[in-house]
TORROTOR-793209 format. One line per field, with one value per atom (N, C-alpha, C): residue number from 1; residue in three letters; z, y, x. Coordinates in nm, 4 decimals, decimal comma, m for minus. Each point is the difference from the previous one (the first is absolute). Layout:
<atoms>
num (NUM:...);
residuo (ALA:...);
c3 (Z:...);
c2 (Y:...);
c1 (X:...);
</atoms>
This chain:
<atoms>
num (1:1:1:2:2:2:3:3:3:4:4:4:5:5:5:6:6:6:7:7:7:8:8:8:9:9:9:10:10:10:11:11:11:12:12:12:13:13:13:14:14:14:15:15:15:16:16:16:17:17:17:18:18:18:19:19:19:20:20:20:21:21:21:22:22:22:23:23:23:24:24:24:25:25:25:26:26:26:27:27:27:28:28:28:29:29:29:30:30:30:31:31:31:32:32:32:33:33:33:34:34:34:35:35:35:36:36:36:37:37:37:38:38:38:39:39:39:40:40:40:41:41:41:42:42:42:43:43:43:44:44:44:45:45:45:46:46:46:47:47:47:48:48:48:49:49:49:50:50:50:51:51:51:52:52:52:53:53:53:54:54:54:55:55:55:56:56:56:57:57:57:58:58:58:59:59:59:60:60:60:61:61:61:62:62:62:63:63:63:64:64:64:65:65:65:66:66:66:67:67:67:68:68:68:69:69:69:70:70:70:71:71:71:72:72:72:73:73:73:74:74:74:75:75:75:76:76:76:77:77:77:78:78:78:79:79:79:80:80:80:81:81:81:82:82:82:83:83:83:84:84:84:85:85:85:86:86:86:87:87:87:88:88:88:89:89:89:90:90:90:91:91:91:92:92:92:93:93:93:94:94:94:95:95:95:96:96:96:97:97:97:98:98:98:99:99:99:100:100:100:101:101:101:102:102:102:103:103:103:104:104:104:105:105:105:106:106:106:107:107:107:108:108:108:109:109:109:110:110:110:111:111:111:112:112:112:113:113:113:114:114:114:115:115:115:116:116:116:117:117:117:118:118:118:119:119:119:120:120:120:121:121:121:122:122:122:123:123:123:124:124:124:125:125:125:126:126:126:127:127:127:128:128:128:129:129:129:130:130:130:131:131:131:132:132:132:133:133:133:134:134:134:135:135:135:136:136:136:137:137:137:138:138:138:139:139:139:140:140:140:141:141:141:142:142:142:143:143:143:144:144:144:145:145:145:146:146:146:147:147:147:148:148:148:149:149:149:150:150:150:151:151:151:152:152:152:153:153:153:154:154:154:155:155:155:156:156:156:157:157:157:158:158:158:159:159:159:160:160:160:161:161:161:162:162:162:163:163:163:164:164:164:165:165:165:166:166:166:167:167:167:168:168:168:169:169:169:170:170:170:171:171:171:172:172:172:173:173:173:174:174:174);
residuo (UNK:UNK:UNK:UNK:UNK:UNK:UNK:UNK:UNK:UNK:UNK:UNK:UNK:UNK:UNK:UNK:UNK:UNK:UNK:UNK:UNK:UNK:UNK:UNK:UNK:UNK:UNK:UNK:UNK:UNK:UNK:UNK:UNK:UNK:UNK:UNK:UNK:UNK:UNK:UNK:UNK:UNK:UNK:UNK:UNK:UNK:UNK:UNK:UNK:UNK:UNK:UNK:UNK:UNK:UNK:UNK:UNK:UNK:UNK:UNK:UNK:UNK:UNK:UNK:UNK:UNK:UNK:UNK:UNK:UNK:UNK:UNK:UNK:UNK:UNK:UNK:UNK:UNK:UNK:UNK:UNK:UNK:UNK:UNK:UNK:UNK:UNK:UNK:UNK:UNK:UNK:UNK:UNK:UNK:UNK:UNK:UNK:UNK:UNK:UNK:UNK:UNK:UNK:UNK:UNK:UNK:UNK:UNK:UNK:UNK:UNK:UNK:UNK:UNK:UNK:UNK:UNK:UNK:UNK:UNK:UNK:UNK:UNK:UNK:UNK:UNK:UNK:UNK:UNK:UNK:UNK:UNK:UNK:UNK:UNK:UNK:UNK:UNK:UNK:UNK:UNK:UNK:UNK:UNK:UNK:UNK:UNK:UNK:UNK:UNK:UNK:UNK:UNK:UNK:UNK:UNK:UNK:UNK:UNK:UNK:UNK:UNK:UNK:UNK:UNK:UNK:UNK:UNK:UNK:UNK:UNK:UNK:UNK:UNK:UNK:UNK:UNK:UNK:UNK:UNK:UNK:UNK:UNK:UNK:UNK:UNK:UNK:UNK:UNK:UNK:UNK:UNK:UNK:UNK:UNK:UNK:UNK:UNK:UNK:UNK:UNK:UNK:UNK:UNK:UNK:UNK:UNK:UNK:UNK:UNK:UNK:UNK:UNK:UNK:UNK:UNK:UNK:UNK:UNK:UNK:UNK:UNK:UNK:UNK:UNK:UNK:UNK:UNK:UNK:UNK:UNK:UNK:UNK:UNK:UNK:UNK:UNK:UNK:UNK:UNK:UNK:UNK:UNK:UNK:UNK:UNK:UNK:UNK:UNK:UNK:UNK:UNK:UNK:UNK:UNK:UNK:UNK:UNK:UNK:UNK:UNK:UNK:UNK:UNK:UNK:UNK:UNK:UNK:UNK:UNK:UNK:UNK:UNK:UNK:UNK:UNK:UNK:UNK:UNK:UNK:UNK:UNK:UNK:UNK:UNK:UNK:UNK:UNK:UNK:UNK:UNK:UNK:UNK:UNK:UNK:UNK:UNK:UNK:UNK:UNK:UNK:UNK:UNK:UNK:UNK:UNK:UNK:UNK:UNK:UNK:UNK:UNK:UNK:UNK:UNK:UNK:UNK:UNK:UNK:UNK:UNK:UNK:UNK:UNK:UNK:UNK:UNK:UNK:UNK:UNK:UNK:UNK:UNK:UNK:UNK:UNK:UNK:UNK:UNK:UNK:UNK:UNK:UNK:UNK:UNK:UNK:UNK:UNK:UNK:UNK:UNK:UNK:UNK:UNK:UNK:UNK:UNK:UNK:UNK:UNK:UNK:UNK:UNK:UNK:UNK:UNK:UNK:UNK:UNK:UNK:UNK:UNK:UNK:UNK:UNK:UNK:UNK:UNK:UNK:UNK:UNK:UNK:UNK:UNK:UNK:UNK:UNK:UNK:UNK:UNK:UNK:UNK:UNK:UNK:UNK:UNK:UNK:UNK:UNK:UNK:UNK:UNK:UNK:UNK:UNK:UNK:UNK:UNK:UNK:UNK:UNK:UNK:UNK:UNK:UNK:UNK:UNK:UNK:UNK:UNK:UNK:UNK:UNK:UNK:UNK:UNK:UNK:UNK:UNK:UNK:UNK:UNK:UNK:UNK:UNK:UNK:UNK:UNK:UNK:UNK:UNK:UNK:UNK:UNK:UNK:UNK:UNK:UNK:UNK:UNK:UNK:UNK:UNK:UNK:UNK:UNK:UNK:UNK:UNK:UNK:UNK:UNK:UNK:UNK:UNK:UNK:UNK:UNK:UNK:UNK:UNK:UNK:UNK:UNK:UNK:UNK:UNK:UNK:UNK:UNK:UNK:UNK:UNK:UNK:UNK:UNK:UNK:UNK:UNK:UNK:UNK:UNK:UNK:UNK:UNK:UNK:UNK:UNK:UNK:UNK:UNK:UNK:UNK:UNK:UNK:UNK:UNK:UNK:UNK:UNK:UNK:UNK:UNK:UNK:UNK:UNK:UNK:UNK:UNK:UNK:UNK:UNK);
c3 (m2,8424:0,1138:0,1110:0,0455:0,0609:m0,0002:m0,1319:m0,0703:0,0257:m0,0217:0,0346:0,1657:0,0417:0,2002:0,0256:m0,0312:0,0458:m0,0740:m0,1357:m0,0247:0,0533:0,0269:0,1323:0,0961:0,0905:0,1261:m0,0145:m0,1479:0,0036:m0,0003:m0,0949:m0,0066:0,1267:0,0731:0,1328:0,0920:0,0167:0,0568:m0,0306:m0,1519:m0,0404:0,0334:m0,0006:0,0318:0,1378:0,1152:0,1513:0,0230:m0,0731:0,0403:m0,0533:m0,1223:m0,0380:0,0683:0,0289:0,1455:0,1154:0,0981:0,0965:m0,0012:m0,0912:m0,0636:0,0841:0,0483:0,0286:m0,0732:m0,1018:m0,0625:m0,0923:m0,0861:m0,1322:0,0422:0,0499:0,0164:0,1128:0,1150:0,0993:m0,0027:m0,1057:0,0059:0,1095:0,0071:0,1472:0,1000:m0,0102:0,0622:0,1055:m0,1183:0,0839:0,0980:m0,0047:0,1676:0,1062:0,0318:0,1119:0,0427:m0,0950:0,0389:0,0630:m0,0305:0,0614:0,0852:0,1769:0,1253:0,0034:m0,0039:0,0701:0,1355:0,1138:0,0819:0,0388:m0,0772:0,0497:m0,0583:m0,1322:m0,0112:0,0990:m0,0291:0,1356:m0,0714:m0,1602:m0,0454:m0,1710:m0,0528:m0,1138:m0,0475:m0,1078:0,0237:m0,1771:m0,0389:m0,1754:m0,0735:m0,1224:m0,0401:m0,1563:m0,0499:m0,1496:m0,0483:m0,1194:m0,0266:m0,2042:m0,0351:m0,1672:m0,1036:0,1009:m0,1056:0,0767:0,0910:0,0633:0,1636:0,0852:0,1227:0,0680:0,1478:0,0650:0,1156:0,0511:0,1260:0,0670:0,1233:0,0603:0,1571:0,0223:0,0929:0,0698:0,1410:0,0695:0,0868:m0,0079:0,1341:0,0735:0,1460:0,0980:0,1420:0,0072:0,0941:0,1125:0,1100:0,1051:m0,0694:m0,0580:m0,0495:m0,1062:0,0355:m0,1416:m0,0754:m0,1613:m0,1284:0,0162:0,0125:m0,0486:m0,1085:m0,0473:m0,1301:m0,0842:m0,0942:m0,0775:m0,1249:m0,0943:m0,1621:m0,0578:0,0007:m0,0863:0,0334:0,0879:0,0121:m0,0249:0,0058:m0,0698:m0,1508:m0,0638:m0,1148:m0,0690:0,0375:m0,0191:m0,0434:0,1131:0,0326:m0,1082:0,0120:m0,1210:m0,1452:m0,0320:m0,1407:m0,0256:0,1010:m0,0117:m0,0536:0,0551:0,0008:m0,1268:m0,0607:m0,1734:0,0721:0,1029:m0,0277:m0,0468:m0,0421:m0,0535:0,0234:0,0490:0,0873:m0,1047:0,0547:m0,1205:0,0411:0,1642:0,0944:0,0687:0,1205:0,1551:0,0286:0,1149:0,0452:0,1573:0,0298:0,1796:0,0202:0,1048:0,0646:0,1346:m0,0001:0,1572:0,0827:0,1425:0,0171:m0,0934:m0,0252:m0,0993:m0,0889:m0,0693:m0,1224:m0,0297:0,1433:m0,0111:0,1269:m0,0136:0,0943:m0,0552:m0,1347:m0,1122:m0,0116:0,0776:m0,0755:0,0778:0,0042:0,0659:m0,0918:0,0586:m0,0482:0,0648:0,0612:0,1035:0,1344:m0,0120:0,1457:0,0583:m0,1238:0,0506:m0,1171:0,0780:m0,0893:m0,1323:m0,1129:m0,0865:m0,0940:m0,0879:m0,0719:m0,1647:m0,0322:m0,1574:m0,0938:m0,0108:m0,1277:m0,0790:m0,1309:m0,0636:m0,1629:m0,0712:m0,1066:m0,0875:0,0493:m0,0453:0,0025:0,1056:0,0937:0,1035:0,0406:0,1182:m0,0398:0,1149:m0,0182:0,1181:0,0204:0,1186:0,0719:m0,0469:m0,0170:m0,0394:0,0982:m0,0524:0,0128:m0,1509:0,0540:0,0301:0,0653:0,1047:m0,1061:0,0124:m0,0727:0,0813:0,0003:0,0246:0,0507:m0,1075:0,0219:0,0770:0,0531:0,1626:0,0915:0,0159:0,1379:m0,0211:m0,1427:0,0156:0,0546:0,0073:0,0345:0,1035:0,1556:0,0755:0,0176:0,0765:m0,0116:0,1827:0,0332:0,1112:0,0207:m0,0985:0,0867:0,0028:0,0620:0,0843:m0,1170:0,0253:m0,0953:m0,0134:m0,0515:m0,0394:m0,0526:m0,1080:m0,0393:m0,1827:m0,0926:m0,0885:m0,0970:m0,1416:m0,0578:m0,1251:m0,0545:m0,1038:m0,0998:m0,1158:m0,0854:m0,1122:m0,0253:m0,0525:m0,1439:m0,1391:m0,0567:0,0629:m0,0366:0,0719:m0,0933:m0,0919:m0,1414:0,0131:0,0672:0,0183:m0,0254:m0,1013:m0,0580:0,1243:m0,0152:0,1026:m0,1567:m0,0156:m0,1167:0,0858:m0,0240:0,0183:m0,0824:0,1022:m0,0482:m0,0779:m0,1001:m0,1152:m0,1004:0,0573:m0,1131:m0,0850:0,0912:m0,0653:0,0076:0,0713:0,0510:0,0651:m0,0500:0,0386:0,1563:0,1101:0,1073:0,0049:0,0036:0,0067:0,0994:0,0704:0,1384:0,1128:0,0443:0,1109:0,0773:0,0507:0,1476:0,0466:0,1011:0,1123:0,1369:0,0294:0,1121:0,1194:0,1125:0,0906:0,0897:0,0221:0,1187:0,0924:0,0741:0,1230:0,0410:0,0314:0,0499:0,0285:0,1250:0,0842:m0,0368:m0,0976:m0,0430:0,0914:0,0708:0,0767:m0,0277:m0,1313:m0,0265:m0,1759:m0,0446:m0,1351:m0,0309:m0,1083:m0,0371:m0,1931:m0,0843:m0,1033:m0,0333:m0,1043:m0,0659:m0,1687:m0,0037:m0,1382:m0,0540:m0,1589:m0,0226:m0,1772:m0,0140:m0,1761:m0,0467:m0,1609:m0,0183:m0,0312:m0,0094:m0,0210:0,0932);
c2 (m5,0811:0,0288:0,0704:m0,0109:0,0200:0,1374:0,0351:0,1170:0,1137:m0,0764:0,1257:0,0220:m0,0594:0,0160:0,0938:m0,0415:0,0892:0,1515:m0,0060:0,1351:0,0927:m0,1212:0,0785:0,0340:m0,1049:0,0677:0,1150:0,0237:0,0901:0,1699:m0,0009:0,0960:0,0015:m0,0761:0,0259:0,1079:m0,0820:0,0556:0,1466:0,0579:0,1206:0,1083:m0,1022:0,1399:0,0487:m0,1265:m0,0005:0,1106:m0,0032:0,0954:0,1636:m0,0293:0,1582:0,0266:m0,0317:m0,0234:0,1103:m0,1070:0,0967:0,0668:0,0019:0,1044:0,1578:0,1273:0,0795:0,0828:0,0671:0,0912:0,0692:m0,0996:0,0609:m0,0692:m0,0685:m0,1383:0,1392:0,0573:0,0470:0,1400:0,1128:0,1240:0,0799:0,0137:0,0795:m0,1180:m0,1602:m0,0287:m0,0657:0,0657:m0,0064:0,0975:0,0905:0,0706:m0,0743:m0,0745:m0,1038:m0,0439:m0,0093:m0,1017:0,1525:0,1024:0,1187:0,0041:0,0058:0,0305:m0,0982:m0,1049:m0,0569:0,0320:m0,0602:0,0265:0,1387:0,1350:0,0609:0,0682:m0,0601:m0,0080:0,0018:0,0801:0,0964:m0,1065:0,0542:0,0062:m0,0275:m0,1254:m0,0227:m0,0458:0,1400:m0,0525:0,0092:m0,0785:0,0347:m0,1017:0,0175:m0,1128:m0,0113:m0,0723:m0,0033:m0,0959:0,0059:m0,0669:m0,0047:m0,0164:m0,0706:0,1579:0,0816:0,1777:0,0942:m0,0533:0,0451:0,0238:0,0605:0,0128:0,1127:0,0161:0,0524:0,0037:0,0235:m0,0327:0,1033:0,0089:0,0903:m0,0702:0,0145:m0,0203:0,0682:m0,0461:0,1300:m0,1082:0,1126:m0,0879:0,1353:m0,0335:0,1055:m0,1034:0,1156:m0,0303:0,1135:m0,0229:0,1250:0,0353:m0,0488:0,0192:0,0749:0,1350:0,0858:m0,0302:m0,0016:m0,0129:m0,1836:m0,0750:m0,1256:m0,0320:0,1408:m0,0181:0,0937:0,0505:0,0414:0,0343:0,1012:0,0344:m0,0610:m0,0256:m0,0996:m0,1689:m0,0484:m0,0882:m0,0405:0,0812:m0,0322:0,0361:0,0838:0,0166:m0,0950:m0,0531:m0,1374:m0,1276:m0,0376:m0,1521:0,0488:0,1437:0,0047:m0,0602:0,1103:m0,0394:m0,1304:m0,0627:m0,1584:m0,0925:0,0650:m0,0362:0,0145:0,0705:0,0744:0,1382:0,0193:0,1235:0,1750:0,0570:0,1267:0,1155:0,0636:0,1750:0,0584:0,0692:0,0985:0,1648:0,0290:0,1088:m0,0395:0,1246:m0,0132:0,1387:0,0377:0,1088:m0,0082:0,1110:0,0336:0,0205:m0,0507:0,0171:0,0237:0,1606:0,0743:m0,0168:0,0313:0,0035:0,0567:0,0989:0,0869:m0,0895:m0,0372:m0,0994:m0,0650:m0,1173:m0,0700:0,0120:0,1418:m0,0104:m0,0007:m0,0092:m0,0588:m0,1449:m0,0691:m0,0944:m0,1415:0,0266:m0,0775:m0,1028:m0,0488:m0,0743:m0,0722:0,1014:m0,0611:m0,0062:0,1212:0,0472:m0,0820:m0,0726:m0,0952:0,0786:m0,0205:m0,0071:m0,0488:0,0495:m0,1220:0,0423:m0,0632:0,0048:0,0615:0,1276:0,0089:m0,0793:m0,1205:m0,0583:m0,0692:0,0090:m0,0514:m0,0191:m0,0706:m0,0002:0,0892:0,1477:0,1443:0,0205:m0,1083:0,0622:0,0467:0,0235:0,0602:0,1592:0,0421:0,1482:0,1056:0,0506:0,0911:0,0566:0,0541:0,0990:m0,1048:m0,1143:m0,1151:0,0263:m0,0269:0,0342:m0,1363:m0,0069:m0,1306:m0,0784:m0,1771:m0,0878:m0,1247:m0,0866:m0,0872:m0,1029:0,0050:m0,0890:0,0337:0,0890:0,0568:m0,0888:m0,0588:m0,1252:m0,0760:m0,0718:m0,0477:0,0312:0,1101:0,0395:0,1052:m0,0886:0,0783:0,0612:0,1338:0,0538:m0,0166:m0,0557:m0,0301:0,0973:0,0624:0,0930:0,1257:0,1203:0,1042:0,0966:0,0579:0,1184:m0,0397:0,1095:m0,0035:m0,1285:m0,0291:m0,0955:0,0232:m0,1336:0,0919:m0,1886:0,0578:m0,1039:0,0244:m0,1958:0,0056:m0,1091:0,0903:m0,0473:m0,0738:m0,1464:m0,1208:m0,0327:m0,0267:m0,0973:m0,1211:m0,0607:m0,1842:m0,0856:0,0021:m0,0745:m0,0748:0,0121:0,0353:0,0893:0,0550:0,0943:0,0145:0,1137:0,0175:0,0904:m0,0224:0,0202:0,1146:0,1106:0,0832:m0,0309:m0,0713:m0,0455:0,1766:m0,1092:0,1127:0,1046:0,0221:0,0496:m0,0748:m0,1225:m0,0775:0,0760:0,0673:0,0890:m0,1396:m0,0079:m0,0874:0,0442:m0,0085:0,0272:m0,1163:0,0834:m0,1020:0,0431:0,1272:0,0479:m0,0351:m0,1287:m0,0518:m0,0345:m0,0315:m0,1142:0,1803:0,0035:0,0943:0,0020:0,0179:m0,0147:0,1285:m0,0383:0,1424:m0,0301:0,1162:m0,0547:0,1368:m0,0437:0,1431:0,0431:0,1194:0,0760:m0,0871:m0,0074:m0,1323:m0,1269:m0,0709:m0,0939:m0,1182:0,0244:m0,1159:m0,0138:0,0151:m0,0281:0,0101:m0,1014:0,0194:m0,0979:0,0231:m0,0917:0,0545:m0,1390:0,0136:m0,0543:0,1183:m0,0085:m0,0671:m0,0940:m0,0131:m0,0215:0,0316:0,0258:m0,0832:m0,0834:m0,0908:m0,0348:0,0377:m0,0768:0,1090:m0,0801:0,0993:0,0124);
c1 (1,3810:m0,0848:0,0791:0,1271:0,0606:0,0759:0,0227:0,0439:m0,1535:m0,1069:m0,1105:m0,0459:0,0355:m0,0124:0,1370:0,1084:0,1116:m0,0617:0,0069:m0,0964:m0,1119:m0,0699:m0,1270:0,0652:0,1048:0,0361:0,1248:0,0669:0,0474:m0,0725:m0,1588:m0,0473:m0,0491:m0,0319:m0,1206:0,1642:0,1376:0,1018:0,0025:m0,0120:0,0445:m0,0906:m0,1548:m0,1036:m0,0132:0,0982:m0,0353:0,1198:0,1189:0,0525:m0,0225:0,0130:m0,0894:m0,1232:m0,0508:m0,0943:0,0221:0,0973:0,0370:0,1380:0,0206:0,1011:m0,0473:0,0539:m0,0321:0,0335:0,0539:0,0232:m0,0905:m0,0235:m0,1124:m0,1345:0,0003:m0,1314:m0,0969:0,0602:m0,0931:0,0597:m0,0499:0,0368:0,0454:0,1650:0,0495:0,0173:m0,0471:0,0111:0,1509:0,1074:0,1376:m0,0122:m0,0507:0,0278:m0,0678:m0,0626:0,0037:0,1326:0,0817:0,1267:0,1143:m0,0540:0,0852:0,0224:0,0938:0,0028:m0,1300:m0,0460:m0,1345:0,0136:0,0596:m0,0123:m0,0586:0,0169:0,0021:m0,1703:m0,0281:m0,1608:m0,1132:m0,0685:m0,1341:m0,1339:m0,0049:m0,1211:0,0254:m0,1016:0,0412:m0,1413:m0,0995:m0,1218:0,0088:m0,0692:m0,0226:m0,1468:m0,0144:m0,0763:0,0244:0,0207:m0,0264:m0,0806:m0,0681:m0,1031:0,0656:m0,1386:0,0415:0,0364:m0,0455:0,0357:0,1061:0,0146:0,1102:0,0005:0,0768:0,0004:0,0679:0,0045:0,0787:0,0838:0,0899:0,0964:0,0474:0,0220:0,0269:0,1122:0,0911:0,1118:0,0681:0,0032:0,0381:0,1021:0,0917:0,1523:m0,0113:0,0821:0,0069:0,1325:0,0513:0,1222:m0,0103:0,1098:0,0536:0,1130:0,1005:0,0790:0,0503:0,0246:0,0517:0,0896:m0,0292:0,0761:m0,0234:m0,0704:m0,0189:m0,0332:m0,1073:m0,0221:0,0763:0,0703:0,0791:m0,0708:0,0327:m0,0483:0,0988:0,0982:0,0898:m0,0408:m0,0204:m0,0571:m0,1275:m0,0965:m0,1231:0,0322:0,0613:m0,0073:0,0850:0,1261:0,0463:m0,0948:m0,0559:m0,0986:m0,1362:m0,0537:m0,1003:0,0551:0,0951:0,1156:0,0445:0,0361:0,0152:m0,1441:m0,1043:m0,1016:m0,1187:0,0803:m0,0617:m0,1051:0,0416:m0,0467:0,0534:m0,0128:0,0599:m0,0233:0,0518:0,0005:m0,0227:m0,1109:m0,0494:0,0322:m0,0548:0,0201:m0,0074:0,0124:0,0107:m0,0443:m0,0490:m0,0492:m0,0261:0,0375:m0,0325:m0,1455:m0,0214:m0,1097:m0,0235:m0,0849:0,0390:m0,1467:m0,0425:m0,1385:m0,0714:0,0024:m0,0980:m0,0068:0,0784:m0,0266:m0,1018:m0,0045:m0,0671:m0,1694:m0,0158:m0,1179:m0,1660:0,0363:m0,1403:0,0190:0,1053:0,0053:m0,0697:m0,1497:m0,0741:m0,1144:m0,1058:m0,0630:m0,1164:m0,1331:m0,0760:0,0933:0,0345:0,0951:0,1028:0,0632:0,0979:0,1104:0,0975:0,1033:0,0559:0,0647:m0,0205:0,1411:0,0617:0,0711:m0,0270:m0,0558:m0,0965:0,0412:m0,0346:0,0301:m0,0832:m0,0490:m0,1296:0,0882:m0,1450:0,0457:0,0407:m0,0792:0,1157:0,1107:0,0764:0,1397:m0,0352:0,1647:0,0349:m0,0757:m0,0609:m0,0365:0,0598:0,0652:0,0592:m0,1440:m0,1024:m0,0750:m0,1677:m0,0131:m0,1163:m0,1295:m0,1022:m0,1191:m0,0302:m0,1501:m0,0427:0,0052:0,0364:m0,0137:0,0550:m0,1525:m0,0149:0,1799:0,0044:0,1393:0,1046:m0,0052:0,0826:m0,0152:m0,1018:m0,0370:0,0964:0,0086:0,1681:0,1171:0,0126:0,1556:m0,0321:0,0452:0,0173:0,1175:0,0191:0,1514:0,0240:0,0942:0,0558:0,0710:0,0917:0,1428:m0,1260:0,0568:m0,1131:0,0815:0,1365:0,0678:0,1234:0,0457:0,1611:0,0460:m0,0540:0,0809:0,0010:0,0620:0,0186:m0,0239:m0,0608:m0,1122:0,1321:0,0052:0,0702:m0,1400:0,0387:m0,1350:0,0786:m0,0755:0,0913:m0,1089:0,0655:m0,0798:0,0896:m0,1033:m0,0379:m0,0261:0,0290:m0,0340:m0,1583:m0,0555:m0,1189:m0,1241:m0,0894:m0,0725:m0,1270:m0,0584:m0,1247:m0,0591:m0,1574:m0,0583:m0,1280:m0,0070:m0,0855:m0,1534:m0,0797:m0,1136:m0,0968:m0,0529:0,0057:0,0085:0,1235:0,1134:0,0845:0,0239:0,0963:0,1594:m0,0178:0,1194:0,1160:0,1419:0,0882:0,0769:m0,0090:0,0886:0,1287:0,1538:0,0722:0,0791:m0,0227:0,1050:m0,1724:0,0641:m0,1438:0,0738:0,1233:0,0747:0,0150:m0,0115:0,0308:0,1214:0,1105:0,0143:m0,0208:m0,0087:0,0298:0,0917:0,0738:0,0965:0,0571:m0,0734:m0,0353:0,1715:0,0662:0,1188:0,0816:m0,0549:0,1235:m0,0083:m0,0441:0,0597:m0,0673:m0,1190:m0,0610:m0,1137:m0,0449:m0,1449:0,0019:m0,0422:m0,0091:m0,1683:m0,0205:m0,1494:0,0316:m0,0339:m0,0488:m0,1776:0,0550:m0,1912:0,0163:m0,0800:m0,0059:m0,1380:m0,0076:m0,1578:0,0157:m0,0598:0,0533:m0,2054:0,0252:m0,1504:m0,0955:m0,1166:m0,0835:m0,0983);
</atoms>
């Protein structure tokens, strides 16, 4: 009898920590623990087919945030650099959504060049220009509803010139 209670309270122990475990349990959800302090905005939702997140830090302080340092703490984090690319005003002056700003990211992907789709309301884009987007698989899949199309470059970061504004986007599921 005694041998099956320590058993229960060992499984109830293992599922509480895989639980709030942050790594694999809440997709992306180690970037909370990034600079917190220095976290603006941390909006997301996931549900039983999948979800999305979006995070924004912001400082006065130039070079707080770093590309070796975010690309470090991602890599630590299982995430994996796929590209990177600049991004100038022009770039990004389609890149709206019901006249708000937005980050293009859907179950197509990232699109430089986005036609309208719904799933932009997710991801607002905080930095304005000049900054420059590193595109991550996340061991995480995003499934292009009916194609069945596999997305596996979905974690996003941005990280504006000077080094005082960064925000990730992530998109997993179907």
């Amino acid at each position: 009898m005694q041998m099956k209670i320590y058993l229960q309270f060992g499984l109830i122990l293992l599922m509480v920590i895989s639980f709030c475990s942050c790594n694999k349990a809440t997709p992306a959800g180690f970037w909370v623990n990034f600079k917190p302090s220095l976290l603006t905005k941390s909006i997301g939702d996931q549900g039983p087919y999948g979800g999305h997140r979006a995070i924004d830090w912001k400082t006065r302080t130039e070079n707080t945030f770093t590309a070796s340092e975010i690309l470090q703490y991602a890599t630590l984090n299982g995430w994996q650099l796929v590209d990177s690319m600049e991004c100038l005003p022009n770039d990004v002056k389609d890149w709206f959504y019901l006249s708000e700003p937005i980050f293009p990211l859907s179950s197509s992907g990232f699109s430089s060049k986005p036609p309208a789709n719904a799933s932009f309301r997710y991801f607002p884009r905080w930095l304005v220009a000049d900054f420059k987007i590193y595109g991550f698989k996340t061991g995480w899949v995003a499934i292009e509803p009916g194609s069945g199309k596999l997305l596996e470059e979905n974690g996003f970061v941005l990280l504006n010139k000077i080094g005082t504004e960064m925000s990730v986007y992530h998109l997993w599921g179907e």
